[in-house]
VOPAGU-2260 file (C-alpha; in pm, 1 decimal, decimal comma):
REM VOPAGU-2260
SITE   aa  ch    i         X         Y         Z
SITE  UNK   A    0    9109,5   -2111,8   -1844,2
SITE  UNK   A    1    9222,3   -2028,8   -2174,9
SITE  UNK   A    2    9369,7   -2270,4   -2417,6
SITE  UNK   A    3    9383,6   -2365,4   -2798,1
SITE  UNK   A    4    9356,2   -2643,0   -3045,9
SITE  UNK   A    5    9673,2   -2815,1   -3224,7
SITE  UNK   A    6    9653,3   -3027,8   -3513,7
SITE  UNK   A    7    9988,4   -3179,9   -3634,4
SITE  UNK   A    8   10193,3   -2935,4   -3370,9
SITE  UNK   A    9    9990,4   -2623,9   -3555,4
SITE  UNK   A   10    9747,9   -2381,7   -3404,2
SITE  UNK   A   11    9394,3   -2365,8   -3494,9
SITE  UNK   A   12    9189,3   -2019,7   -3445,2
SITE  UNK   A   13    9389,8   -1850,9   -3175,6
SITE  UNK   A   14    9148,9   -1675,0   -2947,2
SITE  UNK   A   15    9032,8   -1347,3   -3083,5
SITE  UNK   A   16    8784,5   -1046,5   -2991,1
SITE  UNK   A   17    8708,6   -1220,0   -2673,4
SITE  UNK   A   18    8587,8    -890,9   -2432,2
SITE  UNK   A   19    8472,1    -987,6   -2075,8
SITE  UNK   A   20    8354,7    -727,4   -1873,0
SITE  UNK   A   21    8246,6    -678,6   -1496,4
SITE  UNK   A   22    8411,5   -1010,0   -1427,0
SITE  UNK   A   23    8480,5   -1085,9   -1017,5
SITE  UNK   A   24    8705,5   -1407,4    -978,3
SITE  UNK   A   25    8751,2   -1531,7    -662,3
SITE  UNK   A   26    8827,5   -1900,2    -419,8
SITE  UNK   A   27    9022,8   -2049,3    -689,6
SITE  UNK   A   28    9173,4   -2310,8    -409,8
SITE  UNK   A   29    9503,5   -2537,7    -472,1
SITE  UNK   A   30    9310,7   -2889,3    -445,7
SITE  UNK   A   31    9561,2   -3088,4    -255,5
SITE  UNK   A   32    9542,7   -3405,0    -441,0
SITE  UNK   A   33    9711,8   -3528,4    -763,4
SITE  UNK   A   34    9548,9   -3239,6    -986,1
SITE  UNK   A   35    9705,7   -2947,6    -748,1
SITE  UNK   A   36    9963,5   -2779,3    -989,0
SITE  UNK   A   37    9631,8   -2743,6   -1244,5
SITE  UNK   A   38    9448,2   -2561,6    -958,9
SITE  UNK   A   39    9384,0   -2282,3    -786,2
SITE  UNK   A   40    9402,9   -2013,6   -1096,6
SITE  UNK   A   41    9150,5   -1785,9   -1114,5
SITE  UNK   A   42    9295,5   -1658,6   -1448,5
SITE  UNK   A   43    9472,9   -1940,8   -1663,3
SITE  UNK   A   44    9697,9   -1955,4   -1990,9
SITE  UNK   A   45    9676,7   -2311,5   -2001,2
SITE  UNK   A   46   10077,2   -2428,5   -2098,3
SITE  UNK   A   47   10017,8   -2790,7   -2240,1
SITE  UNK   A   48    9630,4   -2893,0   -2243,5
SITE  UNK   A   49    9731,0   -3195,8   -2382,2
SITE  UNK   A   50   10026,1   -3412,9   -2484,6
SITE  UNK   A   51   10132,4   -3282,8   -2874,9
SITE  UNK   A   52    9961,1   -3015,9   -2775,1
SITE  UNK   A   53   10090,5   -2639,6   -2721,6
SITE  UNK   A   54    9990,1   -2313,5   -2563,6
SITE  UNK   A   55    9712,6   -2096,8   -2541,2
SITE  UNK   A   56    9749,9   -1818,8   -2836,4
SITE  UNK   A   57    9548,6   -1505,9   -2912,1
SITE  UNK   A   58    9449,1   -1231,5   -2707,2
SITE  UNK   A   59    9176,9   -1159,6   -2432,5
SITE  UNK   A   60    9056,4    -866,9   -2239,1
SITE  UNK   A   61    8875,8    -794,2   -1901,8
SITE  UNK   A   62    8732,3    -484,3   -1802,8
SITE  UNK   A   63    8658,8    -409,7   -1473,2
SITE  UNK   A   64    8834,2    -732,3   -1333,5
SITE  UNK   A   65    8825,0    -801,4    -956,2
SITE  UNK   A   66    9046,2   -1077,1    -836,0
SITE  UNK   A   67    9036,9   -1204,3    -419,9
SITE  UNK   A   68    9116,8   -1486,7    -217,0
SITE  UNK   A   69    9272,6   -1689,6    -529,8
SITE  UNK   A   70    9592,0   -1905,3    -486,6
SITE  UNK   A   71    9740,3   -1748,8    -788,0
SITE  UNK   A   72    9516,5   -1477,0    -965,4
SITE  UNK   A   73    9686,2   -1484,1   -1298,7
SITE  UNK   A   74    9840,0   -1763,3   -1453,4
SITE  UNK   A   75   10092,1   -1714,2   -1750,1
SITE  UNK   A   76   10395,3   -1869,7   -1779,6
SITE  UNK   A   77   10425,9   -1977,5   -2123,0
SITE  UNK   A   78   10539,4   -1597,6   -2191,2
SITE  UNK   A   79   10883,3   -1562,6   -2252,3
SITE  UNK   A   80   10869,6   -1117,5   -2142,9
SITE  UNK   A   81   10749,7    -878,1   -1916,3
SITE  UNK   A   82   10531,9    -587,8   -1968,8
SITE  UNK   A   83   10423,0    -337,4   -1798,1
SITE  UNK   A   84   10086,5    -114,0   -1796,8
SITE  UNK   A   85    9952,6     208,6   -1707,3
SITE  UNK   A   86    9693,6      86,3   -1492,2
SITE  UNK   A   87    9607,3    -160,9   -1233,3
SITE  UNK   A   88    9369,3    -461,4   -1145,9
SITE  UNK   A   89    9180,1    -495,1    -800,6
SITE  UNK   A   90    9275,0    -788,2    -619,5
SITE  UNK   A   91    9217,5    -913,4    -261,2
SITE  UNK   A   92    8993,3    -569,8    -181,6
SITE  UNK   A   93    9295,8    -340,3    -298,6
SITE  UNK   A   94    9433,7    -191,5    -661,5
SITE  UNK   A   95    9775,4    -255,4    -680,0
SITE  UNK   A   96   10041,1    -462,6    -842,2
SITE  UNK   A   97    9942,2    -784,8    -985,2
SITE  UNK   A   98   10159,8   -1087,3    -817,8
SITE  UNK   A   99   10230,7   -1263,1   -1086,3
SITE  UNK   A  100   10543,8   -1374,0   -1176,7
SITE  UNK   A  101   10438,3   -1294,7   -1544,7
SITE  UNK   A  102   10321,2    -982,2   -1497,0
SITE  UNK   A  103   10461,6    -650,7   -1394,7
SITE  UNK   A  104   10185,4    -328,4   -1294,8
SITE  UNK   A  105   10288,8      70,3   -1211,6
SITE  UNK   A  106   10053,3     141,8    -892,3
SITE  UNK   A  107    9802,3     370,6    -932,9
SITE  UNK   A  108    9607,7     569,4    -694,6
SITE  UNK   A  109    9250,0     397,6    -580,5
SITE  UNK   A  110    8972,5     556,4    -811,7
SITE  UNK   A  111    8698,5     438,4    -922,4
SITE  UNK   A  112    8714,2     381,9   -1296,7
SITE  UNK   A  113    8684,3      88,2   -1529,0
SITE  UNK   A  114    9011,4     -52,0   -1545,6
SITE  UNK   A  115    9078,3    -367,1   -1815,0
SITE  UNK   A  116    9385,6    -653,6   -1816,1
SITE  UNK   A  117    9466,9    -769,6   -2149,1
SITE  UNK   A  118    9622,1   -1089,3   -2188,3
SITE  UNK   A  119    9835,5   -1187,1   -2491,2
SITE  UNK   A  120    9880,3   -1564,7   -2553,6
SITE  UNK   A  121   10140,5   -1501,5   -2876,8
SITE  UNK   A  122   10226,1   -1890,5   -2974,4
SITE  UNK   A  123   10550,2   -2036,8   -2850,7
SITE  UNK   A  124   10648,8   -1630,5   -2759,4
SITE  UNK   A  125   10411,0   -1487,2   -2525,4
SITE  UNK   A  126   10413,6   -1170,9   -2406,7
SITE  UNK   A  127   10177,7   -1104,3   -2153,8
SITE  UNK   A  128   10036,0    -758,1   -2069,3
SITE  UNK   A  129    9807,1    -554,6   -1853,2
SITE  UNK   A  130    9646,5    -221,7   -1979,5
SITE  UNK   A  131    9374,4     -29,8   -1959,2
SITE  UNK   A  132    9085,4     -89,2   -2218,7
SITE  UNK   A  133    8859,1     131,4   -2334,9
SITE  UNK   A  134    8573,1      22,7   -2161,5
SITE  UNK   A  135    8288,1    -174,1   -2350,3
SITE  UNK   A  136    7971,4      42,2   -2425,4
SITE  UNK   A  137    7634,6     -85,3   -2246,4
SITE  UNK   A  138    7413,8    -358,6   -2345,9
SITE  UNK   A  139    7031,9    -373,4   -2389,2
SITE  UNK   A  140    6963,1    -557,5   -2113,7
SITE  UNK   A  141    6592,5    -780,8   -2002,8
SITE  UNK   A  142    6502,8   -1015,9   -2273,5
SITE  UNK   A  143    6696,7   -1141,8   -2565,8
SITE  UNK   A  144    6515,3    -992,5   -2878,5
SITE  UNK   A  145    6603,0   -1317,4   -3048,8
SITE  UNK   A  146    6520,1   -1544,8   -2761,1
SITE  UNK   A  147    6208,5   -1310,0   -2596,8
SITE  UNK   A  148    6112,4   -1606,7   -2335,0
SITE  UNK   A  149    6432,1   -1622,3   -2214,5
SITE  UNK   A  150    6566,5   -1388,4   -1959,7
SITE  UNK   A  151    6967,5   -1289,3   -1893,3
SITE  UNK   A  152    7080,8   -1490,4   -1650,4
SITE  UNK   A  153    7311,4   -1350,7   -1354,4
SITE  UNK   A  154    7693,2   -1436,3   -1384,1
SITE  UNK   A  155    7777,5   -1704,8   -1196,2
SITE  UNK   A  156    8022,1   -1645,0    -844,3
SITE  UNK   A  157    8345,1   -1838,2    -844,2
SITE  UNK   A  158    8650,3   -1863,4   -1036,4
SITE  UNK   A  159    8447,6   -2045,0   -1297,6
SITE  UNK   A  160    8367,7   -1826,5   -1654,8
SITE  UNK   A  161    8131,8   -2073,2   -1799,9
SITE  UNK   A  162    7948,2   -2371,6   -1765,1
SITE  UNK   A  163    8019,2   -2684,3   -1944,0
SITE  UNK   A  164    7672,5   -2712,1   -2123,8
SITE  UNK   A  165    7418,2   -2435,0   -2047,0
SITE  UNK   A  166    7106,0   -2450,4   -2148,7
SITE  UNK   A  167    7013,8   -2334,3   -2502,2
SITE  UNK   A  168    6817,4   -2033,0   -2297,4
SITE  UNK   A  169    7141,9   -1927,0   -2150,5
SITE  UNK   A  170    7337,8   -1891,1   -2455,6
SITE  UNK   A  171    7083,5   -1729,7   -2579,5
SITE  UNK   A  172    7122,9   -1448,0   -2323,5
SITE  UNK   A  173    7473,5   -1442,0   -2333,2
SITE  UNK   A  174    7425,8   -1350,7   -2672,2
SITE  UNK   A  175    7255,0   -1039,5   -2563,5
SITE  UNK   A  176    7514,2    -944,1   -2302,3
SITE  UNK   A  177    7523,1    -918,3   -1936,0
SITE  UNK   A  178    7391,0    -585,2   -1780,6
SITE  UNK   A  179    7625,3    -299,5   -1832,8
SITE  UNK   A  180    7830,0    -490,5   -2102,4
SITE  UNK   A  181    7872,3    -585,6   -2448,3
SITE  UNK   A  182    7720,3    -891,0   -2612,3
SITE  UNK   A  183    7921,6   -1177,8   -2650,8
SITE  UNK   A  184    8022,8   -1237,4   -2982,6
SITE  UNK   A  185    7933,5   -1522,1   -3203,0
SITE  UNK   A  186    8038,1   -1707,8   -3536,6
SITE  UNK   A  187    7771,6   -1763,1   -3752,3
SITE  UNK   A  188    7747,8   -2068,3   -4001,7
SITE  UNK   A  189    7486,9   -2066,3   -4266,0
SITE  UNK   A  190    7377,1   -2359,2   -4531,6
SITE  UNK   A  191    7044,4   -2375,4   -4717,8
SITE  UNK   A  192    6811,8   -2643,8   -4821,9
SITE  UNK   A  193    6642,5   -2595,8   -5165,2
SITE  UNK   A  194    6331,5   -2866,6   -5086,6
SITE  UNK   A  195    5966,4   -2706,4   -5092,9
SITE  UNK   A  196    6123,8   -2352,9   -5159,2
SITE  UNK   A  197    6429,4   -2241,2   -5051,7
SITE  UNK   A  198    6521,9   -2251,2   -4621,3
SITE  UNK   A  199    6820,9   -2114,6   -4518,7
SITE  UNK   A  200    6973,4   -2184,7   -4164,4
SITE  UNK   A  201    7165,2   -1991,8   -3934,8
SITE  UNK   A  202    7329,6   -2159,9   -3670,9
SITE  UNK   A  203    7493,0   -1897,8   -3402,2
SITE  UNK   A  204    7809,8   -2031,4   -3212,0
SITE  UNK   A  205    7940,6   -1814,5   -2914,9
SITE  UNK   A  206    8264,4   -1738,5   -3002,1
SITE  UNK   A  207    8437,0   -1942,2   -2702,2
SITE  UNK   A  208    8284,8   -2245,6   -2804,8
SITE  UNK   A  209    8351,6   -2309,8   -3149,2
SITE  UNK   A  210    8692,8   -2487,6   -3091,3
SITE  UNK   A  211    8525,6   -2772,4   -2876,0
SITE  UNK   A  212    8190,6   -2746,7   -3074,3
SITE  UNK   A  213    8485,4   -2818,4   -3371,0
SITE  UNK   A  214    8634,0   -3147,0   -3194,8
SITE  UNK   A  215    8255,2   -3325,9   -3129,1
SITE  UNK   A  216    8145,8   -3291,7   -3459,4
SITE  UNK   A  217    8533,4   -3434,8   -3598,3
SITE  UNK   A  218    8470,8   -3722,2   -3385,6
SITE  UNK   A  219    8133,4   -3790,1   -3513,7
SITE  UNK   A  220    8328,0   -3878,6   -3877,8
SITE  UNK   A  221    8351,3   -4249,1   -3993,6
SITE  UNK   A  222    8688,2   -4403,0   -4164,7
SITE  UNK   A  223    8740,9   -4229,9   -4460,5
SITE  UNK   A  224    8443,9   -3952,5   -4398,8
SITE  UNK   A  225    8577,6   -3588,7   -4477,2
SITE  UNK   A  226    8240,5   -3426,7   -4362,0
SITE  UNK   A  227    7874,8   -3505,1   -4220,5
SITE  UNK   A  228    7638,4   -3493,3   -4507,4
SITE  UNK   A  229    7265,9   -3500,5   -4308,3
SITE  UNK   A  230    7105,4   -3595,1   -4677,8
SITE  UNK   A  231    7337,3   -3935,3   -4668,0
SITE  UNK   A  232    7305,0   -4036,5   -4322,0
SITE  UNK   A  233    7086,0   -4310,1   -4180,8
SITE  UNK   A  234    6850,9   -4257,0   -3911,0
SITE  UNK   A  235    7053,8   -4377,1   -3624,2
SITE  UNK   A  236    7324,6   -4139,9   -3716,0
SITE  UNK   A  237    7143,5   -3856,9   -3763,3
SITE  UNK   A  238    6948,5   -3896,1   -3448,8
SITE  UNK   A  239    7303,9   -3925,0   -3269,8
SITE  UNK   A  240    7455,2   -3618,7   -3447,1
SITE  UNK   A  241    7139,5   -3398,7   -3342,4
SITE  UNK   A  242    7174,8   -3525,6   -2991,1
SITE  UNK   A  243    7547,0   -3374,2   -3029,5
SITE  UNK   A  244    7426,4   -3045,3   -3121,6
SITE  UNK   A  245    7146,0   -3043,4   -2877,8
SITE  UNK   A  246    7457,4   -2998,6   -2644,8
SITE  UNK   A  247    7601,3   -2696,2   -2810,8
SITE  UNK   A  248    7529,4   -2369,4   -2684,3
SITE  UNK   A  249    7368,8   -2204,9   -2995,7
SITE  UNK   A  250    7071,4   -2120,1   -3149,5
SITE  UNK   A  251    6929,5   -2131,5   -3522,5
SITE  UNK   A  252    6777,6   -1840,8   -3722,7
SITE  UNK   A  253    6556,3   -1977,1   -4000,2
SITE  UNK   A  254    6490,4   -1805,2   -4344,8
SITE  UNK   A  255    6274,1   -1907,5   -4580,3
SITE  UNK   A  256    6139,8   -1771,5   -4937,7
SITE  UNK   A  257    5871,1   -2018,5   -5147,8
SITE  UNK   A  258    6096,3   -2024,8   -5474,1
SITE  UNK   A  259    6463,9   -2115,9   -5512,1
SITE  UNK   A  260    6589,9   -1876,7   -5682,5
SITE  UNK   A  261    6918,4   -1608,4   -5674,5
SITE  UNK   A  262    6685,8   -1329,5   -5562,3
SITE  UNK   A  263    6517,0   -1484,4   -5312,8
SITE  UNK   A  264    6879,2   -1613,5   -5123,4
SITE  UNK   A  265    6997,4   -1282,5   -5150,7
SITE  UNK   A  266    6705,6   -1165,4   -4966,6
SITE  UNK   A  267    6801,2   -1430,0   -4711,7
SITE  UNK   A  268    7132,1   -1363,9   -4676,2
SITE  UNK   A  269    7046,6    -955,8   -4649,5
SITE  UNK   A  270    6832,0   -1054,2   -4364,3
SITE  UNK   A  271    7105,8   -1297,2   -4208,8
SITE  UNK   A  272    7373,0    -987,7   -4209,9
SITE  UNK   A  273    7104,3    -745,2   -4112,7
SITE  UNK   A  274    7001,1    -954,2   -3770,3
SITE  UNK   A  275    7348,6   -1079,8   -3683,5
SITE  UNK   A  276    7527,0    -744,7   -3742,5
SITE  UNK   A  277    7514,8    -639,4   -3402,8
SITE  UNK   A  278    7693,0    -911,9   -3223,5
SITE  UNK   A  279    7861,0   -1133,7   -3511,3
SITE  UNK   A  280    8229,8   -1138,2   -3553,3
SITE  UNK   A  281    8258,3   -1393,9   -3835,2
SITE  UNK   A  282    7994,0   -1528,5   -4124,6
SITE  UNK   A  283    8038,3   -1851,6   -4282,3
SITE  UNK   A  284    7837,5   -1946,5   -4596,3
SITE  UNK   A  285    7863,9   -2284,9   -4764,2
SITE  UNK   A  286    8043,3   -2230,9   -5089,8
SITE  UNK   A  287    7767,7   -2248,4   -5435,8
SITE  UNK   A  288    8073,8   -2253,8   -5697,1
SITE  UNK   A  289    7772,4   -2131,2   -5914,0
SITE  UNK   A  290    7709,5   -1762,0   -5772,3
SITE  UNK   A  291    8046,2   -1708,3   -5628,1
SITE  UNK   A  292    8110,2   -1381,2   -5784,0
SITE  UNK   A  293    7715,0   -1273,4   -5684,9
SITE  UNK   A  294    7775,2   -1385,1   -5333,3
SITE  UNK   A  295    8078,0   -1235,3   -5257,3
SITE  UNK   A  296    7930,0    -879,8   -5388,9
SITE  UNK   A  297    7625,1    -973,3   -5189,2
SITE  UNK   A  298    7828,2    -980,0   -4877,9
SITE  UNK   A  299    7993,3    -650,7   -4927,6
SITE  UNK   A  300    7679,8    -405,8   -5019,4
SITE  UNK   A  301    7486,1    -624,9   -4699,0
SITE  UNK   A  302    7823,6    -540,2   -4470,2
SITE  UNK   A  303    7788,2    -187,0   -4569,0
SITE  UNK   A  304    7458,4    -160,2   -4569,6
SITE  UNK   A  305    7403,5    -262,9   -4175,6
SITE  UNK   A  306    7721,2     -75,6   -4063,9
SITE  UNK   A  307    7949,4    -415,0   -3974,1
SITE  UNK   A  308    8225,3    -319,9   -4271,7
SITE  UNK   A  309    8497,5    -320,1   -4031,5
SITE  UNK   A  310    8354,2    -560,5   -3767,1
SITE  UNK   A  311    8202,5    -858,9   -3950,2
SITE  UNK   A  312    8429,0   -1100,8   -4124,9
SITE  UNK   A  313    8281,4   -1392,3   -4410,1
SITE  UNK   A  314    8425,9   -1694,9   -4534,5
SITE  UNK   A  315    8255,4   -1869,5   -4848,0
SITE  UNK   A  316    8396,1   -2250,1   -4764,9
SITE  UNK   A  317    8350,4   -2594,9   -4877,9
SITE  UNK   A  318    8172,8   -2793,9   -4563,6
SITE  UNK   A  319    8487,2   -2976,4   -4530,2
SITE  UNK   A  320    8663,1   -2677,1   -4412,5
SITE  UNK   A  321    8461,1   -2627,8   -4131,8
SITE  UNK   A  322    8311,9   -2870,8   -3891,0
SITE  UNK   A  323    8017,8   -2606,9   -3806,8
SITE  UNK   A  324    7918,7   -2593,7   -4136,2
SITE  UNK   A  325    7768,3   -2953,2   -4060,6
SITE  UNK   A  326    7539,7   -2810,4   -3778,1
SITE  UNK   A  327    7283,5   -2581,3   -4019,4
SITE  UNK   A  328    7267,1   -2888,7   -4283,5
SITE  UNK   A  329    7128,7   -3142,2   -4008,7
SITE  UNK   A  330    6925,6   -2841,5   -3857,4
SITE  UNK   A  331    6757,6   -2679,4   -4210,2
SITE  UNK   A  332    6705,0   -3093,5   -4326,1
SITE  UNK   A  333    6559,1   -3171,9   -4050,8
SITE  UNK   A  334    6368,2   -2882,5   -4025,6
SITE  UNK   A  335    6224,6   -2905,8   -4388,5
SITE  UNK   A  336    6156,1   -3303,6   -4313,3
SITE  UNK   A  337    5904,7   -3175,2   -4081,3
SITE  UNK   A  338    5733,8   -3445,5   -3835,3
SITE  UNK   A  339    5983,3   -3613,4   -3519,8
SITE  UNK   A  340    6317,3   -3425,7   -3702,4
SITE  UNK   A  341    6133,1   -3124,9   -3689,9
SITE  UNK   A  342    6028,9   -3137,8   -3303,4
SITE  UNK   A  343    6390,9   -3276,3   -3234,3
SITE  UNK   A  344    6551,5   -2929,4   -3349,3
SITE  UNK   A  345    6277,2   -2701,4   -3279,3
SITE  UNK   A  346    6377,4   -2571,4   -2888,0
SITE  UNK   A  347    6656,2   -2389,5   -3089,0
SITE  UNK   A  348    6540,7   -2330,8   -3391,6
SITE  UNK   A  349    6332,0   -2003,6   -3453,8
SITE  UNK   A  350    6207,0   -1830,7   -3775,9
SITE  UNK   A  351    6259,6   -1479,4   -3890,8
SITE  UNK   A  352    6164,9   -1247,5   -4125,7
SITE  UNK   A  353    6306,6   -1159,9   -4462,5
């Protein structure tokens, strides 16, 4: 299922760059009780998640899709066209028109090729089409180099894409792709703490969960709090607000030079874009009003540097901005604190070299 965030009856971060490839859908069932016109999709544009709520917007691709034995394999009917593609999906054993009302497909011959369905979720208007994709190169696949004890974990079977809360190992390896396709791209938030030297955090957010990752931390706000500030918290709080991001599915890269000083964050932040290059698709840095100017060149020579120019996006923002700017300030405090914070953040935290 596929849907998106409204504030105040406007859309926040329409899904993007989301690639899934090898994907098999199948025994998405009508459920026969009161839920039973929110079942049985094994593909699903959600319409109206929630009252004052709207669509699902953005754009998502499949390669190599297989859908059988689903009561309805794609579900779309927000979109106000038709469109048509030059290719096909498999469904029920066979390649050959998709039945969705949504959707119109020009049969093609049975081959064996990669073929892709891209989905367009456009707002109140959307158009929803099917095409062929260039097919996503190959991953490395065994071990995670940035997790090495955990292993890639087999997709599950079902018409379900994710779990609700994997394990901090499995998002770890989702990180590094499945076999034969590409890794699944994350959003990377980064703040520092300047106590006993300079340690700067990390914290890598699969792409599909930053939205919800985005509500749990709002919620975690008292009356009249714009933004968690680990430094000004009391114990009880901050023990509940790690216990919230023990449930993400991320993991934290930690950097760490003995003096605070321009050079040495640059070096950080070099090693930051160096090691996320390959599977980042957005960088956010807490904003240091201070070394603006130096940052923002920083960011460009590192971009060019480790070839990510034209795929890596940054964002220098105030923590109010973004809600997962909160998680590397509780992570790199706690982390710094040493003793029971330190143990508390340490299954996902990991150090790396500058």
């Amino acid at each position: 299922m596929f849907q998106t965030d409204y504030v105040g009856g406007q859309r926040l971060f329409p899904i993007a760059d989301t690639v899934l490839t090898n994907i098999s859908i199948s025994g998405a069932r009508k459920s026969g009780d009161a839920f039973d016109a929110r079942s049985g999709f094994g593909i699903w544009a959600n319409e109206l998640p929630e009252p004052g709520e709207g669509p699902a917007a953005g754009t998502a691709t499949f390669n190599n899709l297989t859908l059988t034995n689903n009561a309805v394999d794609i579900r779309n009917t927000t979109t106000t066209s038709r469109s048509s593609a030059t290719d096909d999906v498999e469904q029920n054993g066979h390649r050959g028109p998709n039945p969705s009302a949504a959707v119109s497909l020009r049969k093609t011959p049975l081959v064996h090729r990669p073929v892709g369905c891209r989905i367009h979720f456009q707002g109140t208007l959307l158009p929803q089409g099917i095409s062929k994709s260039t097919p996503a190169p190959p991953a490395q696949t065994g071990l995670s180099e940035s997790a090495p004890n955990c292993p890639e974990l087999p997709r599950p079977a079902g018409p379900t894409l994710k779990e609700t809360r994997p394990s901090v190992c499995k998002a770890r390896a989702l990180q590094s792709g499945p076999p034969g396709g590409r890794a699944m791209p994350v959003h990377v938030f980064v703040d520092e703490n300047k106590s006993r030297g300079l340690t700067l955090a990390a914290a890598h957010v699969p792409a599909d969960e930053v939205a919800v990752n985005r509500k749990a931390l709002r919620s975690l706000l008292l009356p009249g709090q714009e933004r968690l500030h680990f430094n000004n918290e009391t114990h009880a709080r901050r023990q509940r607000i790690i216990e919230v991001i023990k449930g993400f599915h991320l993991m934290v890269d930690l950097y760490r030079a003995d003096t605070d000083t321009l050079a040495a964050r640059h070096l950080c932040l070099q090693g930051i874009v160096r090691d996320i290059a390959p599977t980042a698709e957005r960088l956010v840095i807490e904003r240091d009003e201070s070394i603006l100017a130096q940052d923002r060149r920083l960011l460009h020579e590192a971009r060019d540097r480790f070839g990510c120019f034209d795929t890596l996006r940054w964002d220098l923002l105030v923590p109010k901005a973004d809600p997962l700017l909160w998680v590397p300030d509780a992570v790199v405090w706690s982390w710094v604190r040493g003793g029971r914070w330190r143990q508390a953040v340490a299954p996902f935290c990991q150090l790396r070299q500058v």
